[in-house]
Structure formats: structure tokens, C-alpha cells
Residue, then its C-alpha position, 0 to 999 in steps of 0.5 A: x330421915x332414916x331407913x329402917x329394914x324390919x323382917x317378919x318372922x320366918x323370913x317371909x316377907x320385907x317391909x320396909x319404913x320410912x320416917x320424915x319429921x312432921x312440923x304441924x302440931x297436933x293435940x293429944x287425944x284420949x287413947x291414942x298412944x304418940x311418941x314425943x315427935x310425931x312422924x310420917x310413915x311409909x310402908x311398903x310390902x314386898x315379897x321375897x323368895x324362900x324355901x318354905x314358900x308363902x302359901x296360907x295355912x291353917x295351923x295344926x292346932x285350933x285357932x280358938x282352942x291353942x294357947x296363943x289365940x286370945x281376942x283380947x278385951x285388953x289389947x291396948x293394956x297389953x300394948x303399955x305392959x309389953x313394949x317389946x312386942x310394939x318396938x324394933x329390935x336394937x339391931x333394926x333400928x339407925x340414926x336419924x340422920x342417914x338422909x336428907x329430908x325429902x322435898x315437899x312434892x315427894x312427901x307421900x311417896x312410896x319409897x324404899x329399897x328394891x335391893x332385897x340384900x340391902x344391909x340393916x345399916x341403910x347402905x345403898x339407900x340412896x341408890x334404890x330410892x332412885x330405882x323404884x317404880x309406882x304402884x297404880x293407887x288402888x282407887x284406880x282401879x275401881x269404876x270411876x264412872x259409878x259415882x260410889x264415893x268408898x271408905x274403908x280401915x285396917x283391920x285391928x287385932x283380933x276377931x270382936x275388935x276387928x268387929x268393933x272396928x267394922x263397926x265404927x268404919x260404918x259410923x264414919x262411912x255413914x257420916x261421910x256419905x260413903x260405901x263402906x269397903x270391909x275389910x276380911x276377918x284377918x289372923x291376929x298375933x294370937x292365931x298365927x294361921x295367916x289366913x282371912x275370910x269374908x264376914x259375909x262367910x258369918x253375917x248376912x250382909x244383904x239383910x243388913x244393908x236392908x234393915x239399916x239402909x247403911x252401903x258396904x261392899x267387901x274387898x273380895x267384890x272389888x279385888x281378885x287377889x290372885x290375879x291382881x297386882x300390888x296397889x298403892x293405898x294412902x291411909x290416913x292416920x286417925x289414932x296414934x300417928x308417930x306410936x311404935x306401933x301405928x298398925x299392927x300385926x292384923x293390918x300388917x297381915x292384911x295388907x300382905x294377903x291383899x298385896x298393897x303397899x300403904x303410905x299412913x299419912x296423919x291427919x291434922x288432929x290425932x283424935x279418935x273422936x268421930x266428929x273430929x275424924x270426920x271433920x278432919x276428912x272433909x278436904x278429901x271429900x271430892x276423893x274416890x277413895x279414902x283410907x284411915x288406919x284405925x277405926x277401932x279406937x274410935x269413939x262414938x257418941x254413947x257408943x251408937x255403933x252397937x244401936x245402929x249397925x251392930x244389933x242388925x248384923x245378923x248370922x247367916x243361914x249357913x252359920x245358924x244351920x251349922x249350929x241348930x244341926x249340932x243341936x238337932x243331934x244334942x238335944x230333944x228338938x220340940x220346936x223351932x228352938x232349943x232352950x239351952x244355956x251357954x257359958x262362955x270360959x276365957x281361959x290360957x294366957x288371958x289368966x296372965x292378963x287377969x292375974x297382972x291387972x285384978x286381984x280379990x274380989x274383982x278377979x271374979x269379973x276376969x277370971x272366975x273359977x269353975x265352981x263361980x261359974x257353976x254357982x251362977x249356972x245353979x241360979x238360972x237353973x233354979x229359976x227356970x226350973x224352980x220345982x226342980x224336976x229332972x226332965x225341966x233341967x237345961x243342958x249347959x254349953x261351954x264355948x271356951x279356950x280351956x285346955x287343961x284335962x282337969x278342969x274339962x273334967x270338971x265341966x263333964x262332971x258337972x254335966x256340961x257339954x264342952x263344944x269341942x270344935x275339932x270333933x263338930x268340925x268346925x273349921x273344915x266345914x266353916x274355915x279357920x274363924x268358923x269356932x268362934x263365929x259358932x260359939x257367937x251363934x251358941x251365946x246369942x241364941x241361949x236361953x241363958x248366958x254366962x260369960x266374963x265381964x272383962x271379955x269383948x267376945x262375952x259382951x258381944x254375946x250379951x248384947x245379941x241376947x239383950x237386942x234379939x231374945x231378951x233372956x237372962x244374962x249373967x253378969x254382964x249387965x246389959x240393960x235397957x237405957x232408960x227415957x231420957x228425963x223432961x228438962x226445965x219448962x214446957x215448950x207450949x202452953x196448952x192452950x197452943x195445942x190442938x189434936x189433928x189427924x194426919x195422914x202424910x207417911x213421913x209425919x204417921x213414921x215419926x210417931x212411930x219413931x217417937x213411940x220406939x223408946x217405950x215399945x220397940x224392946x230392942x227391935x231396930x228401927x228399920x224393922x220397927x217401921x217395917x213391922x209398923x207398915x205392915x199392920x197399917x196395910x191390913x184391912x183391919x186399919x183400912x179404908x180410913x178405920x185407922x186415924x193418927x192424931x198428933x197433939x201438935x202446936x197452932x200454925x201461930x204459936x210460938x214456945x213460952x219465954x222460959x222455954x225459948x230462954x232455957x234453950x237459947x243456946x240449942x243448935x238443933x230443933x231437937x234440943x230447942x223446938x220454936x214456932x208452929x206446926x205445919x201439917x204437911x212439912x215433913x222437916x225435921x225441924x217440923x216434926x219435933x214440934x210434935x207434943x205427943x201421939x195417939x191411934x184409934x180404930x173404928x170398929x163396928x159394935x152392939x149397944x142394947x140398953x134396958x127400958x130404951x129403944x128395943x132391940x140391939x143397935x148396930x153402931x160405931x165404936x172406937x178403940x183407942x191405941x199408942x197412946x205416946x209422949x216422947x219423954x223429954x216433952x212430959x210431965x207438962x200435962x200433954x198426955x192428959x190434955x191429948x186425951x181430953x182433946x181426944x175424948x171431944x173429936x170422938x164425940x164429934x165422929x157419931x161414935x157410941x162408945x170407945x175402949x182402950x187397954x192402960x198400962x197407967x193403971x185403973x184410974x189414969x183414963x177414968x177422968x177423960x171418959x173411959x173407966x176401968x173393966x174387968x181386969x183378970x187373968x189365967x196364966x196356965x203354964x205349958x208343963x202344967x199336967x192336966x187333970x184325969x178325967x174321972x167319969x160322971x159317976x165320981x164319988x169325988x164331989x170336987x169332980x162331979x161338976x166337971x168330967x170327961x166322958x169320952x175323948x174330944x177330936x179336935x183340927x186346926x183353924x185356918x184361914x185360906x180359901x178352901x176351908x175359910x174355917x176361921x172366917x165361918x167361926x168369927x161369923x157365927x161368933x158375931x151371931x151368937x154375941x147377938x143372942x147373947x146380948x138379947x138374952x142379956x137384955x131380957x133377964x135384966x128386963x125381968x129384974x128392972x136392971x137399967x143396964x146397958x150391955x155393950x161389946x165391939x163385934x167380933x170380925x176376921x179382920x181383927x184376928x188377921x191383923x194379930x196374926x200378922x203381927x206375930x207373923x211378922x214378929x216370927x219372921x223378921x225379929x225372932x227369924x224362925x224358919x219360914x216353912x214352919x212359920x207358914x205351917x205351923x202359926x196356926x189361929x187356933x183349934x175347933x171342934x170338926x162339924x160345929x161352929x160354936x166350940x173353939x179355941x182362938x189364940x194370938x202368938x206374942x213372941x214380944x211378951x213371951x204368952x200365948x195368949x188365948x183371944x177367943x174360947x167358946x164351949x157350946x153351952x148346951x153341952x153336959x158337963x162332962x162334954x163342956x170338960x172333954x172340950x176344955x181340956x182338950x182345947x188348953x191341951x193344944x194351946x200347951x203344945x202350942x205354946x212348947x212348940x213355939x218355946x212361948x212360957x206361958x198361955x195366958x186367958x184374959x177374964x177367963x171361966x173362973x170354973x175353968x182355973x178350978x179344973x186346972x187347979x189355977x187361981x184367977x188373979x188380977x191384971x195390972x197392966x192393959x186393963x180394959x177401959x170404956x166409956x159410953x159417948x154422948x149417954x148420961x148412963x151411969x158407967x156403973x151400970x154398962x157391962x162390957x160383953x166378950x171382953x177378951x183379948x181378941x177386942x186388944 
């Protein structure tokens, strides 16, 4: 055993450590870097007395803008390629041999010398072994009678890996059934500034534990630094026991800044597989607290971390008012957001990192030049703005480490605005890591974001613009990960199916659940099932309106024997179902069995048939919805045979007729009984500039049908109890179909059409349920400010004192349209008027659709006379094309037409 004196820079503070010789072996593991012998390791802070003091500082320089601050995607390369940073100086360094091995029961102990002028050499050591006192163990201190089990690491280098590590530490906390204890953002070797900082200071840690149901707590709400005493903490060693460098500069800070001495102790297995660390840790199960050096280095199962906790640690309000306030001043605010682009420019010593380890073509991907860049930013500039005007071009913002006056010229030349954090005052308002967290927020909230391929601060921006906005990343290839692909036979046969309705919450969420790879677009789970729960509780799905049908296996079935024999060796209901479904056990075993989904809705409608009973019939009709086969059960015919199933329980409910919106095309749902509708749409785009109006005595023939005579006035529909515009509109919408419909009738009388007209009756409760779903879409996923969702998510416009000129619209935040639901323009107006109001209705929907940075206001089977005023083609749909279906009728589908079919029926 040996003795061995290190000192920090500055004479500030003296560690000191103290190795003893492992006997139990243990196997390598990818990343860990070991010695050839593996040792135990003591470390004992302790401060000393000097001239200059030990007070934390902020360092006269940016940390984000000076020449060493560099987070590093190549901290571990660097490792390898410079030894000197991770060794002791020959000077520090004594033989092996100075002491005898401690006995077994003295192993973990925290030992070293109190003399603060022991010699280098290891003199006296013996003499100070027997002098020192225990620190009390930090778990210790925390409430023993709380029955909250924590877990927590050492941070490692610099700002995104420390994320990173925060990141796998909830992995092993969720594993381990734990509260995660988080340790602060802490200086790196490259920002010397010493300080620390919560990351509740930048992410809202709150909503995150909401949104994942994951339990951390910071160090700050355990520990009151300047109070508190120096505590004993065990760390378990996961990853490079016995390397020259089994913590580094972060953790050293740490420990400094939170007054604890460490004892690393290794684990059974040097591993940084997660299943293996956190099989390692069960024997210490029943302990209050457990500690393990470096979750960073870590490894998880196709990289969970980002999926489960990563995407869902969201900025706080401070942060986000910080940044938007800056834009308020930058830019021309037209809505709740700014369309911009970030660019994000590593630069400084990682050009060395560059340099050593890329070369040619690939040193694109590390360090590209300002004209690669630029020749990037000319691309998405010219796909959002492909008729190149002036006024449509984006602003550019670049967050970056660059310092050279030449090359900051070229970013003004260039009409970039450089973030400049000293002159936004960033760190006085928002501490020491407050410019890197503000050039996060910029990269995430960008329209479009440019960023390096090799840097962990430019994936993390990617992955926050795939998961929260979806715009264009550029190169970072961030794309969504596909369904996985059926394997070998099917599991039942068909004639072991049957469709059941359920109502049991656990069952109805695991629908939901199974249908989130195709639908959820990056929204996380919690959220996902929020937003889900939500809708259901409206009055649009109740009182038994909505049903969720599961195509699940008899009680007495059981898998095929190819199946059972493909999955022999499956350990989990996930990897192999066998048996039967019961419908009212909630396991997870249970739930795999279920072969796919479906909803419908029951919804009051018309049917009004030529030469049959007169009159118009009020019925019931179906709308039929989330129509889902998890992946991995398809391509056996189980959505066809849920449909057929389906097809039969709806003619068993009284229902007339039943329609649904495919996304399989036209032909997929034709042979189970709903056949392809009208399937057009006019897409308007915001910037569209509307046509003059030229009066009704234009020689312009193109003109005469269609002329504005006199400007139109036009109010908001709202939906509270003093106006209750829109439930008077939708109620004299309803009356109006009727007519139409009898109007309808009578013509096709007179020309002996046998034609049946049918349509689902327009009701409040349709147009409340889309507008709870963009609401909770505003305010949950794409988190707009809460007083403009309640002001400004307006249902449409009408025209003041007559209730049949309206425009209704739904705000799909998912799609990016605004989407118009209803229009009615009073049939008995002139041309001109019918124009007036038609121009002034999409003007509205354009300054919504600005307002709400939407791109485009899409009209589903819209007046084919209205795209000619636009100047528009109506073009054909190829996805949620409308289908129906007349039940128990021998009618010809040919011969039923469909009446207001728009979006507002979807």
C-alpha cells in the first residue's frame, strides 16, 4: 500500500489517496478504461489555509466564449491522446510498498494524513493514519424515517455529458426503484470558473417528474452548503476501477464545493452496461443511500435515456422569458413564436480535436468552414422561402465559442447576428452556465438548426428540435425510428379472434400506448395519455358515444404451434404471447395478447332517400377512428379481420350509416363496407396576397362573377356563456343542412335520381372536442404562453347579426395547417357580397394561421369558385380520404352522396 500527496493547482486544496491491491477479478467492459491491476481508492478532501482564499469566482472571461471552455463530444479520446492530464507527476508518485496492507475490517475506511506538512515522500504516514477522525456518512444525515431509498453519481466533464449522466443516473434510479439525487452543473477543466449551479436553475424539474413520474430531488434540498460539515460518501466504482483517472477534474470539483470526502470502492464487475450495474448493486438494496462514480459512460439499451427522460426536461419559464425577451428585441414579434434559424459554430481548441482525428471530406462533419455553413443556411433559406423575397428571408443566429475577429466578420457579413453573451448579459442575469443553456434554448426553439455532427452540444439541440418542433435539421440526422417489422408466424389464428368492447382505463391506455408509434410524433407518453384522456372526457365521447373495440384472442384459445415454436426461448409476454384474453385482468402479460384497436363514436345524422319514405329520418350513424395493429402483430390479416368484425357489430347497433378518414388509401376499407368519397383540398398559404377587388362593373370578364362591393365586418366566435356565438352558429348550421338536404331531395325527385343523401349533423360537441385537442396541443406539447392560448385559440369568425356567414377552423399544431372545419357564405347574397365575405373570411384564417406560426390554411372539398378567386388549383388528397358506407341498405354506394362533408365531421 502506498501514500500518495497530490495538489491542486493553486495550492488551494489537498487530497490525498490511498490504494490497496484488489484480489477479486473482474472482466473488462467496452469503455471502461483499467490499469493492468486493479485497486481500491480513497479520496479525502480537505481544505487548507492560503493567502488568496478559496471563495468561487466567475472567471473574467465568458466560460462559453474563452479559449479553454470546450464540452467535449471527445472527452474519452482526449483521455487516451493525453496521458499527462490523467497522471501523477513523477514527483507525486512512491512505491508500493511504504505500508502494509490494511486489515479486512479497516478496507473502506477514510484514511489519510491530517499533517498538512506531511512530506511528498509518505513520511509520518503511519502517524497520522492513527490521528484521524470519521466524518458522519452523509446518508446520515438525511430523514431516516421517510422511507425514500436515493441514489445518485459524480458529475463528469463538461455541461451536456454531465446532462448525459443525469440522464443514465435516472435510468439506474428507475431501475433500482430510487430517488434520483442530482448533482449541480459543476466547472469542467475547461471552465475554470469553480462554480456550480442547480439544473432546476435551467429545466423544470417539477413538470418533469409530472410528464415521467421519474423521483429526483437536488443536493441543495437535502444539504445547506454553507452550514453543513464535511460528510463521508461510499461510491461505487461502475466504470474504470483502478484507471489513472477513476474521477475526474468535474467530480474533484464537486466533492470540493459540497464538502465531502469519498471512498470509491469497485463493484464486483467493472461494467457499463446498465443491466449489469444494476445487477451489481442489489446487495445493497436495503441501503439508505447508495453512490456510483460514473453514470455517464453508462450504456442503455438503444440509448432509452433520451426517449424516457431526456425529451421531457423542458426550460424553465425564466430561461424561455430570457431568450424570447431577447427576440422581442431582435425581431418583428407576429405571434407567440419567431421563425429564426440557429446555427451552432464549434470552434477553439476542439479545431485540435478536429485536426488530429478527421481529415478531407470528413472534416466537414467536425469542423466545417464558414462558407460550408453558409452554404447549408442557403439551402433552408431557399425552402422556406423558395420565391426568394426579401421580407420572407429568416434571421440567422449563431451560438458559438468563436473568437477570431476575421471570422465574426464574416458571420456579419453575412447578415448573421452573433449571440453575444456578454453584451445580452447573460451570466449576470442567469449565472455562470446561463450562455450555454441560452444558446440550448435558441438551437430547440429554431425553425431550422445548423450544427456540428461531432458535438454532443449540437446533438442535444437536434434531439430537442426532433421531439419538440419537428423543423429541419441540418446534418444532424435525427430521424424518427421506424416500427419494428412482424417476425415469423402469426400467433392466432383468425378464427381465435373476436372484437370486444372495453371500458377498463388500464386496458383502453394500453390502446393507446400501442397506437403511439404511429401517432404520437415524438410526444412523450405521459403526455401522449394525457392529451388522450383529456378528449375522452368531453362530452363528444360521453355517455357511452365512445366505445374501444380490442381484436383480442378467446378466453380458450391458445398460439398456433409454429408460433409457440418460434418463440420457445421468449422470456417475456412481449417476446412470445401464449393463451387467452381475459377482459378484466390488467397484467402485462394479458395485455400483449391484444391483436389490434379500433374507436368509433355514435353521432346523430340525416338519411333522406328518393322514392322511399318522404321526409328526412333522424338516425344514428358511426364514425369510426384509431384504427391501429401494433407492428410487430401485422401482416397476418388482423386489421382486415377487425374490420370485418367491426363492419358486423355496427350492423347490430341500429346504425344507418358509418364513415371513416383512411390513411390506407382509397380502396383498403372498400371491401368491408365503406367506400372512398370526395377527396379534395385547397391549400392557401398565409403570405398569399389576396386579390383586389374590382367592382361589379369590371370589364375584366374573369372578374364579373366575383366582386367586392363594400368592406365586410367581421368578430370572433366564441364559445362562453354570454355570447354562446358558436353554439347558435352550430345550431343553425344543423337547421340549414335540413333544408338542404330536403332541397336536395326535391330536385333528384324531379329528374327521378334514386339517390340517397346522407350527412352526420353538425353539434357543439364536435367543434369543442377539436378545440380541446388544439388546446391541449398549445399548451402541453408545443407550450405556448397560457394567456394567449385563452385569448387568442379563437374558433373562427362570423359576420355581427346573421347566423349563416361563417368561418370555423381547427388549429393542428401536430400537421402544421390550419385547417377550415366549417364555411357557409349566405346563398342568397350577390356576387359581390358572397366575395366581400369570402375574402374577408381567408383573410382572417391567414392572420390566424401567421398568428399561430401555422403554414398553411388548408379547406378540405372546398368551393372549387373560391380557389379560382385565389387563383388556387383544388388538388386531390391522398390521405384521410373520406369514406361511408350505408348499413343494412341494398342502395348502390354509387348513388349516396355525402352532404357537408368537411373536416369538421373528422
Amino acid at each position: 500500500m502506498s501514500l500518495v500527496l497530490l495538489l491542486t493547482s493553486g495550492a488551494m486544496l489537498i487530497f490525498y489517496v490511498i490504494t490497496l491491491p484488489l484480489s477479486s477479478g473482474r472482466g473488462n467492459a467496452v469503455g471502461c478504461n483499467k490499469d493492468k491491476d486493479a485497486e481500491f481508492t480513497v479520496i479525502r478532501w480537505k481544505p487548507i489555509t492560503n493567502s488568496n482564499g478559496d471563495n468561487s469566482f466567475i472567471s473574467e472571461n465568458d466560460p462559453y466564449r474563452n479559449k479553454e471552455n470546450i464540452e467535449s463530444n471527445a472527452d474519452d479520446m482526449n483521455d487516451r491522446k493525453q496521458p499527462e492530464n490523467n497522471q501523477m507527476d513523477r514527483r507525486e508518485q512512491s512505491s508500493h510498498d511504504v505500508q502494509a496492507p490494511q486489515d479486512q475490517d479497516k478496507k473502506n475506511m477514510n484514511i489519510g494524513s491530517t499533517d498538512e506538512t506531511t512530506s511528498e515522500e509518505g513520511e509520518g504516514d503511519t502517524e497520522a493514519v492513527e490521528e484521524i477522525g470519521e466524518y458522519v456518512p452523509f446518508e446520515e444525515t438525511l430523514d431516516q424515517g421517510d422511507n425514500v431509498q436515493y441514489v445518485t453519481y459524480l458529475p463528469y466533464a463538461g455541461i451536456t455529458n454531465q446532462f448525459y449522466g443525469m440522464l443514465r443516473g435516472m435510468e439506474v434510479a428507475k431501475a433500482l426503484g430510487r430517488t434520483l439525487i442530482i448533482p449541480p452543473i459543476t466547472a469542467s477543466s475547461h471552465d475554470k470558473s469553480k462554480q456550480n449551479q442547480p439544473w432546476s436553475r435551467f429545466l423544470d424539474l417539477d413538470r418533469f417528474q409530472e410528464l415521467t413520474g421519474a423521483k429526483v430531488i437536488e443536493f441543495h434540498k437535502l444539504r445547506d452548503v454553507e452550514q453543513v460539515e464535511y460528510n463521508q460518501m461510499d461510491c461505487k466504482i461502475t466504470c474504470g476501477f483502478g484507471s489513472k483517472r477513476t474521477i475526474d477534474f468535474t467530480a474533484k470539483g464537486f466533492l470540493k464545493q459540497w464538502k465531502f470526502n469519498v471512498t470509491l470502492s469497485p463493484l464486483p464487475i467493472d461494467a457499463n452496461k446498465l443491466d449489469t450495474v444494476v445487477r451489481m448493486l442489489e446487495p445493497f438494496k436495503r441501503d439508505k443511500f447508495v453512490c456510483i462514480s460514473n453514470t455517464y459512460k453508462i450504456s442503455t439499451p438503444d440509448k432509452s435515456e433520451w426517449d424516457r427522460f431526456g425529451q421531457h426536461l423542458h426550460f424553465t419559464p425564466e430561461l424561455e422569458n430570457f431568450v424570447q425577451n431577447y427576440l422581442d428585441n431582435q425581431l418583428i414579434k407576429t405571434g407567440p413564436t419567431q421563425k429564426y434559424i440557429a446555427i451552432h459554430i464549434r470552434r477553439g481548441d476542439f479545431a485540435q480535436y478536429c485536426q488530429s482525428n478527421f481529415a478531407g471530406p470528413k472534416m466537414v462533419h467536425c469542423l466545417p468552414s464558414t462558407e460550408e455553413i453558409a452554404a447549408q443556411i442557403d439551402k433552408i433559406q431557399s425552402k422556406h422561402n423558395p420565391s426568394g423575397s426579401p421580407t420572407d428571408i429568416l434571421p440567422v443566429f449563431v451560438a458559438t465559442n468563436e473568437n477570431r475577429p476575421e471570422e465574426l466578420k464574416k458571420f456579419a457579413d453575412l447578415g448573421w447576428k452573433y449571440l453575444d453573451h456578454q453584451e445580452m448579459g447573460t451570466a449576470e442575469t442567469l449565472g455562470v452556465f446561463g450562455p450555454m443553456m441560452v444558446d440550448q434554448v435558441f438551437m430547440a426553439h429554431a425553425q431550422a438548426l445548423v450544427g456540428i455532427q461531432m458535438s454532443t452540444f449540437s446533438r442535444v439541440g437536434a434531439l430537442r428540435q426532433r421531439d419538440w418542433h419537428k423543423p429541419t435539421v441540418t446534418p444532424v440526422n435525427a430521424t424518427k425510428n421506424a416500427a419494428s417489422k412482424p417476425k415469423g408466424p402469426a400467433p392466432y389464428i383468425h378464427e381465435d379472434l373476436i372484437l370486444i368492447p372495453t371500458t377498463v382505463p388500464e386496458i383502453v391506455a394500453r390502446t393507446w400506448t400501442n397506437n403511439m408509434e404511429e401517432w404520437a410524433k415524438g410526444v412523450p407518453l405521459p403526455t401522449y395519455h394525457a392529451r388522450e384522456r383529456h378528449l375522452a372526457s368531453t362530452a363528444f365521447s360521453s355517455d357511452n358515444r365512445l366505445i374501444t373495440w380490442i381484436l383480442v384472442p378467446k378466453p380458450d384459445a391458445d398460439v398456433t404451434a409454429e408460433y409457440k415454436e418460434s418463440t420457445v426461448s421468449a422470456k417475456t409476454a412481449a417476446e412470445g404471447v401464449r393463451g387467452g384474453f381475459n377482459p378484466e385482468d390488467v397484467s402485462e402479460e394479458n395485455m400483449e395478447r391484444i391483436m389490434g384497436a379500433v374507436e368509433t363514436y355514435e353521432r346523430p345524422g340525416i338519411i333522406a332517400t328518393v322514392g322511399e319514405d318522404p321526409g328526412l329520418k333522424d338516425v344514428i350513424s358511426m364514425s369510426v377512428a384509431s384504427v391501429y395493429a401494433p407492428s410487430k402483430y401485422r401482416n397476418h390479416g388482423y386489421g382486415k379481420l377487425m374490420m370485418r368484425l367491426l363492419w358486423k357489430e355496427i350492423e347490430n347497433r341500429g346504425v344507418s350509416f358509418s364513415f371513416l378518414y383512411s390513411d390506407l388509401g382509397a380502396q383498403f376499407y372498400t371491401n368491408f363496407g365503406w367506400t372512398a368519397r370526395t377527396s379534395v383540398e385547397i391549400v392557401i398559404p398565409p403570405s398569399l396576397a389576396l386579390p383586389p377587388a374590382p367592382t361589379a362593373n369590371s370589364n375584366d370578364d374573369s372578374r364579373k362573377t366575383r366582386a367586392s362591393a363594400k368592406p365586410v365586418i367581421i368578430e370572433d366566435v366564441k364559445d362562453d356563456d354570454a355570447n354562446q356565438s358558436l353554439k347558435r352558429l352550430v345550431d343553425h348550421d344543423a337547421q340549414l343542412l335540413r333544408a338542404t338536404i330536403e332541397q336536395k331531395v326535391q330536385e333528384a325527385t324531379q329528374v327521378n335520381a334514386n339517390t340517397t343523401f346522407v350527412a352526420p349533423i353538425p353539434e357543439i360537441r364536435s367543434f369543442q372536442w377539436l378545440h380541446a385537442r388544439a388546446w391541449f396541443n398549445a399548451s402541453q406539447i408545443w407550450q405556448f404562453d397560457q394567456t394567449q392560448i385563452e385569448k387568442g385559440l379563437n374558433y373562427g369568425v362570423c359576420v355581427p347579426g346573421t347566423l349563416d356567414q361563417f368561418v370555423l377552423w381547427h388549429h393542428d399544431f401536430t400537421d402544421d395547417n390550419l385547417f377550415i372545419l366549417r364555411w357557409r357564405i349566405d346563398s342568397t347574397s350577390s356576387p359581390e357580397e358572397s366575395d366581400a365575405v369570402a375574402l374577408a373570411f381567408i383573410q382572417a384564417a391567414q392572420l390566424e394561421a401567421k398568428k399561430w406560426n401555422l403554414s398553411k390554411v388548408v379547406y378540405w372539398n372546398g368551393d372549387a369558385s373560391l380557389a379560382k378567386l385565389l387563383g388556387l388549383e383544388v388538388k386531390h388528397r391522398h390521405h384521410s380520404i373520406p369514406s361511408l358506407g350505408l348499413v343494412n341498405s341494398s342502395q348502390d354506394e354509387m348513388n349516396v352522396e355525402w352532404v357537408l362533408n368537411e373536416k369538421w365531421s373528422w
